[in-house]
Each structure stands twice: as structure tokens, then as C-alpha cells.
C-alpha positions in Angstrom: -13.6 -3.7 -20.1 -17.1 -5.8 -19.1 -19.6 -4.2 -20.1 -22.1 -6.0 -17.6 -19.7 -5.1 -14.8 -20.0 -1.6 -15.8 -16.5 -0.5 -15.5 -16.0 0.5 -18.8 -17.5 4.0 -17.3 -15.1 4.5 -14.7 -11.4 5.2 -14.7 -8.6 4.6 -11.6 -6.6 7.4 -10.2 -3.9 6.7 -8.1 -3.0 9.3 -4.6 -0.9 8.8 -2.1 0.1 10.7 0.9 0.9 10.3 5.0 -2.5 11.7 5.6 -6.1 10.7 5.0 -6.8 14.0 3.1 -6.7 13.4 -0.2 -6.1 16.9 -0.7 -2.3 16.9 1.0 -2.1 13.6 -1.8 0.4 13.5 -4.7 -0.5 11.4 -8.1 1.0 8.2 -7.8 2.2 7.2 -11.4 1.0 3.5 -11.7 3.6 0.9 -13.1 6.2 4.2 -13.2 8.5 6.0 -11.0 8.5 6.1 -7.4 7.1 8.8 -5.2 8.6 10.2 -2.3 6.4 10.6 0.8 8.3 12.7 3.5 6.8 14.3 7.0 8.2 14.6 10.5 7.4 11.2 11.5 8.5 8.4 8.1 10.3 8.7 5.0 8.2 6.2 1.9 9.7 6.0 -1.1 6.3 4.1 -2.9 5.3 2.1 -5.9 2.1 1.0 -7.0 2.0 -1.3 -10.1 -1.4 -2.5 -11.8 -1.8 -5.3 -14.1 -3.6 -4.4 -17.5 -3.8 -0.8 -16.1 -6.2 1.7 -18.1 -6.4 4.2 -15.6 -4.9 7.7 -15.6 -2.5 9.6 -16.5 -3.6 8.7 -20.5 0.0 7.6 -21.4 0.3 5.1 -17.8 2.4 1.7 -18.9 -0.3 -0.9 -18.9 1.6 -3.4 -16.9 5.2 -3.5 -15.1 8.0 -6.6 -15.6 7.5 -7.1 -12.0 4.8 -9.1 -13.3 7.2 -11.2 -15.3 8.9 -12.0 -11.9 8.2 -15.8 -10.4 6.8 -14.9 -7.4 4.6 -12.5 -9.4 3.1 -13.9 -12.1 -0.2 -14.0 -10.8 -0.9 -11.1 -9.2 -2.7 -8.2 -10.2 -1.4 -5.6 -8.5 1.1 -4.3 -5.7 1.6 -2.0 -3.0 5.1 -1.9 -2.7 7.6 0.4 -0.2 10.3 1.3 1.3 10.0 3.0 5.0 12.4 4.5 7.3 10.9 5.4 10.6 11.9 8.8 12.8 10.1 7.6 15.6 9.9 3.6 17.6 6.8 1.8 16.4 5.9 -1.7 18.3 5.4 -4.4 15.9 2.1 -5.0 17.5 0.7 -1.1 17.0 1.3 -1.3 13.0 -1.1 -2.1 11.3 -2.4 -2.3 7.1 -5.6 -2.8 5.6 -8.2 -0.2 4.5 -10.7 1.9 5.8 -13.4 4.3 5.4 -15.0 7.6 6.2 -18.2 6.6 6.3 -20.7 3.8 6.7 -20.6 0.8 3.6 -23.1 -1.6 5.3 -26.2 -0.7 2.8 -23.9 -1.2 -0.1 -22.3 -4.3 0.9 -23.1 -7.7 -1.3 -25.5 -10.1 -0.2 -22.6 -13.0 0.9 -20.4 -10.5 1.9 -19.5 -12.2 5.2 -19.2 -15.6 3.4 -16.3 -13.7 1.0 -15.1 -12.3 4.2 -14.2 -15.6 5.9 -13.0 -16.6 2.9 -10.2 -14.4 3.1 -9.5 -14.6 6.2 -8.9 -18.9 5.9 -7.1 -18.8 2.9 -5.0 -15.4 2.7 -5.1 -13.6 5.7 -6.0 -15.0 9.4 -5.1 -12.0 11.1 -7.7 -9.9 9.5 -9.5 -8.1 12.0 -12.7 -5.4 11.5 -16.2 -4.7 11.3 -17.4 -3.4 7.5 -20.9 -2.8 9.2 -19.5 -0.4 11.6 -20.2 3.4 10.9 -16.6 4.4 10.2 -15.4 0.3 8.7 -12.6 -0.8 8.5 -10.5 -4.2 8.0 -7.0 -4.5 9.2 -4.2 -7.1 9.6 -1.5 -6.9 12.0 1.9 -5.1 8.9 4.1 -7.8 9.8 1.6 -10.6 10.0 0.0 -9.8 6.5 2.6 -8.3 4.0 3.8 -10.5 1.3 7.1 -9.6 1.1 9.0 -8.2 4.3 12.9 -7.0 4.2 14.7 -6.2 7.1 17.2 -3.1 6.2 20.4 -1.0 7.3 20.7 1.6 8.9 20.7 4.7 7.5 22.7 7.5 7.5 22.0 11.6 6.3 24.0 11.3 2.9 22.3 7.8 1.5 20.3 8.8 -1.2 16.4 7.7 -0.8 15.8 4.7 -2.6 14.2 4.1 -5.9 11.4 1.4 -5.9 10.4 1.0 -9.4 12.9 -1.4 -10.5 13.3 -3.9 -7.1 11.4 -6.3 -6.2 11.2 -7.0 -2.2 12.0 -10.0 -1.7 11.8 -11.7 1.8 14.5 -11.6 4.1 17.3 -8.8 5.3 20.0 -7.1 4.2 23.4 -5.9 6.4 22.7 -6.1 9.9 19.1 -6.4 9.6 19.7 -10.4 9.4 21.1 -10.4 12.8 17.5 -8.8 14.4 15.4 -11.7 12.0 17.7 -14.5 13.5 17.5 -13.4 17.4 14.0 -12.7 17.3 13.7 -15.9 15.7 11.9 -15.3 12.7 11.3 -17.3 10.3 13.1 -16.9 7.0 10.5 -17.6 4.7 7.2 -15.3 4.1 4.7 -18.1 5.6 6.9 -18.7 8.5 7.0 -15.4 9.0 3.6 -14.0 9.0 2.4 -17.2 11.0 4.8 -16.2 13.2 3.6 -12.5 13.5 0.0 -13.8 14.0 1.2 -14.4 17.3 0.6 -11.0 19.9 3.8 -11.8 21.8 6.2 -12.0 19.0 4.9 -9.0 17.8 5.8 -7.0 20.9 8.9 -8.1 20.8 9.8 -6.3 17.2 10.2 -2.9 17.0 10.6 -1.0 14.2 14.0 1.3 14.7 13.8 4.8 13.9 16.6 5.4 11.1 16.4 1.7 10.0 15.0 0.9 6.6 12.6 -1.7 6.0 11.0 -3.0 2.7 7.7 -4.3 2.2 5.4 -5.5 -1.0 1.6 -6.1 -0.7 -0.4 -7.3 -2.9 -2.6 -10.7 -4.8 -4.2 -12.7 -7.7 -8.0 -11.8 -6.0 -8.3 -8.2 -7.0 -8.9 -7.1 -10.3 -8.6 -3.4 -11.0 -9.0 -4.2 -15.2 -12.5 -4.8 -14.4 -12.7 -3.4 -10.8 -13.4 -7.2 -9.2 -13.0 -9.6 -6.6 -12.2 -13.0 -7.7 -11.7 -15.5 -5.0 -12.5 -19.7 -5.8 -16.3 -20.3 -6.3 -17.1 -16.3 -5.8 -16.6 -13.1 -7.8 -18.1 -9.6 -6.6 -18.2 -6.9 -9.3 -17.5 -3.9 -7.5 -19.1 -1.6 -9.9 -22.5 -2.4 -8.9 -22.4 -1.2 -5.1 -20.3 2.2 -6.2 -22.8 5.2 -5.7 -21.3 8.8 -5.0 -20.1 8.0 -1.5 -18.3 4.5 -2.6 -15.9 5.1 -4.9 -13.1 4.6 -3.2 -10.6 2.0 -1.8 -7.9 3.4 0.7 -5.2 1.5 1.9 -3.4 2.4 5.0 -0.6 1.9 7.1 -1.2 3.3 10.9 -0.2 2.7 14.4 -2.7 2.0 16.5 -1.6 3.4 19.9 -1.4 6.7 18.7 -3.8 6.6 15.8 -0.8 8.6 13.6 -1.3 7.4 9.8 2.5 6.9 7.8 1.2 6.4 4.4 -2.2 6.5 2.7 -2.9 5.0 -1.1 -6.1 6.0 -2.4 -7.8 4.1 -5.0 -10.2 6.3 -6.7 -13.2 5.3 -9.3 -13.8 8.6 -11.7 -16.7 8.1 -13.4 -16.7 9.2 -17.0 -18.7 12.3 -18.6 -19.4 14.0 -15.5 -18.5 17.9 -14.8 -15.2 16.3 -12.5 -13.6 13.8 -14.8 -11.5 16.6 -16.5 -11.0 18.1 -12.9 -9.4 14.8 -12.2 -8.0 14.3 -15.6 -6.4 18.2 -15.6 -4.8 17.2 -11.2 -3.4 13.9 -12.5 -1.4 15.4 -15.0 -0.6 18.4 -13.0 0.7 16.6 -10.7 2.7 14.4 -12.8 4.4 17.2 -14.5 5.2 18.7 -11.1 6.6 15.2 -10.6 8.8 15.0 -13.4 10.2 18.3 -13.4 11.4 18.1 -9.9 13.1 14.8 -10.8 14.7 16.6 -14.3 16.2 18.7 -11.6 17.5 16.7 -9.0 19.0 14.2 -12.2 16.0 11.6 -11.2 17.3 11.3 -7.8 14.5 11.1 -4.9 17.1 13.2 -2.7 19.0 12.4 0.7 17.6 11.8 4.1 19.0 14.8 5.3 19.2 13.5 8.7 21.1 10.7 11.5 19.7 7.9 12.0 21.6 7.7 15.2 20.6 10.9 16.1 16.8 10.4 16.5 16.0 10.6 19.8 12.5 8.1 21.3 9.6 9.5 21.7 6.7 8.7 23.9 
């Protein structure tokens, strides 16, 4: 790692839950099996894969062949998942992009707005937020700013939950979920259809069916966990010099608005090396990976089933 970047004294770790509190989190194991997330409200079956990952668990592949992939080769990372909803969502209440507990403003770059419009022309026009705010945040309409975005089947109490760590989403539907893409019209490829999302109306017309499955992959060639930067044309931010005690952390979320209820949180957490909570850290990352493993040993690597009908959920205000 840079040295002048300082990143060589920090190590990634990986959490992941359907709350904010890192403390209801399990270990996510980077460019390795997927994790199941399961509440009352969404089942996520989630995998995170890092370019030239050095983060924990010690042993953690260092990359993924999802790389390898042509629509992949230049990304550094990706959040990728499968959801199945046990409740409506409108289109137009989901929404995915980070934020944080506290304020960020007196650590933010000089040019930080200039980066920020930057991303918004060339990757993301629907990015909405205010980073100077006291709780910040910056957030994109899902369906407007996913890369990938896979209209599923429905789903019934004895399908198995799916295994993410070997597909690679790819844009577009699958049984009768290319019926909903062609009579709401949308567009079949990924720029067609997030320009089409950036639009309020057509947003309120989707809904997201409770006991459907849908398959989504975020991620981009800008951020650079290897060194913990941004890269975008003509600017690079080295994150490492704004991280203090209260800024070590990058959480990605996907929440509905209207009711404020949060279906999966990845947290992206900086451990800072030689300190009295690096083997803490160290000691809950494998923990939790062995707790991982075993339960998979015993279920013969299978996630599980859904254990319920999808035509039995019932709406809910």
C-alpha cells in the first residue's frame, strides 16, 4: 500500500446486517461465500467482492473472477444481492447510497463539492443529499442508480435461498419478471433503464412485490479500497487523510424512505493497526467466520429455504 496515502496502517472489515447497529452485524467474507440476512421484513442473500483486497479475515481471496467478467473488468469493487421483499415497497421510497451518524463537514476535502458534481454528471444524476448536514447523507433513487438490475420469480416456501458468490447479475428478468419490465415499459438495457427511473412518475409506478425476487449489483472503477481512494478523471482524494476516530467508516444502505425502515446495511470499516482494538476486531472477524462456516458444514453449504408463501403475504400499510 501508499505509503503517502497512509493506508498501509489501516485494514478493511467487512459487516453487514438489516440494521444500522453494527452490533446486530455478521462478518461479511469479501470475494467468498454469501451471507444470508433474514428479519421480518426482507430476505438478502449478499456478496461483497474487492479488488486486490488485504483486508480481514488474514486468509480473504484477494480478488474474485467476477473481475474477469466483461462488464467487470474495471471495477474495483461490488455490492451485489439478491432481495425478496415480505412487505410492498414503491419504487420511488427505495432508496441506496450511504450515510452517517454524525456530522463529516470539518473533515471533508477542500473541492469536495467540485468531486461531488462530478459524480453526479458522469455516474449518477439522481444523487441527492447534503454531506454538510449534521446527520449526511447521499442517496440515489435503487432503481435509478444500480448497475445491474434483474427482475425475478416468484417465490415459493421450499426454493432454497440463493447463492450469490458465483452469478453475476446481469440486466434484465427472468420467468415472469420479463412481463412487469415490458408493461411498465422499461427499458432493457442498464442506461435505459436507470434514465428511465430518474423519472418520479415511472418510479411510482413499480412496486416491488412481496415474495418476488429481485437481483441487483452495485458497484465502479472510482473507488479504490487497495489504497482507500477516490479516483475520478482529473481528481483523486486519499481518504486516509480526513479519517480521525469518528470517520472511519463508509456504510452503504438500502432504506425506504416513507417509513424510514432500513433492509440491508454494509459497513465498511477502517481498523487502524497497533491499537488496543485491532485484535478485538481481528479475534470478531474470525469468530464470526467460523460461526459462518460451521452453520454452512451443517446445512451441506446450503443458505436454507424461505420457509414461507410468497402468495401468502398479506400488504401492509
Amino acid at each position: 500500500m501508499s505509503d503517502s496515502s497512509g493506508a498501509h496502517k489501516y485494514r478493511l472489515k467487512v459487516t453487514a446486517g438489516a440494521e444500522y447497529d453494527p452490533a446486530t452485524h455478521q462478518v461479511v467474507p469479501v470475494n467468498g461465500e454469501t451471507l444470508r440476512i433474514d428479519n421480518e421484513h426482507a430476505t438478502v442473500s449478499l456478496c461483497v467482492r474487492i479488488n486486490d483486497y488485504t483486508g480481514y479475515p488474514d486468509d480473504a481471496p484477494p480478488t474474485s473472477e467476477y473481475f474477469q467478467h466483461p462488464l467487470h473488468t474495471k471495477d474495483q469493487y461490488s455490492i451485489s444481492f439478491s432481495i425478496i421483499f415480505k412487505e410492498p415497497v414503491n419504487g420511488n421510497n427505495l432508496v441506496f447510497g450511504n450515510d452517517f451518524d454524525h456530522p463529516i463537514r470539518d473533515r471533508l476535502p477542500p473541492g469536495f463539492n467540485a468531486a461531488l458534481r462530478m459524480v453526479k454528471w458522469m455516474l449518477d444524476p439522481a444523487l441527492e443529499g447534503d454531506a454538510y448536514a449534521d446527520k449526511p447523507y447521499l442517496f440515489s433513487p435503487a432503481l435509478a442508480t444500480w448497475n445491474q438490475f434483474r427482475v425475478g420469480k416468484k417465490i415459493q416456501k421450499s426454493d432454497e435461498v440463493p447463492k450469490m458468490h458465483d452469478t453475476v447479475v446481469e440486466e434484465g428478468a427472468d420467468s415472469d419478471g420479463s412481463e412487469i419490465r415490458e408493461k411498465l415499459k422499461i427499458p432493457d438495457s442498464t442506461d435505459g433503464r436507470r434514465h428511465h427511473f430518474q423519472n418520479e412518475s415511472n418510479r411510482k409506478e413499480f412496486d416491488f412485490e412481496p415474495g418476488r425476487m429481485y437481483l441487483t449489483d452495485f458497484g465502479n472503477p472510482y473507488l479504490v479500497f487497495n489504497d482507500f481512494s477516490i479516483r475520478l478523471p482529473g481528481f483523486t482524494l486519499h481518504a486516509m487523510n480526513y479519517v480521525d476516530e469518528k470517520n472511519h467508516d463508509l456504510r452503504y444502505v438500502l432504506k425506504d424512505t416513507s417509513t424510514d425502515r432500513v433492509y440491508l446495511a454494509v459497513l465498511f470499516t477502517l481498523v487502524l493497526q497497533g491499537t488496543d482494538q485491532e485484535p478485538e476486531h481481528k479475534g470478531d472477524v474470525d469468530k464470526g467466520l467460523h460461526e459462518m462456516k460451521t452453520k454452512q458444514q451443517k446445512d451441506n453449504g446450503s443458505l436454507g429455504k424461505f420457509n414461507w408463501d410468497s402468495d401468502s403475504m398479506q400488504d401492509v400499510d
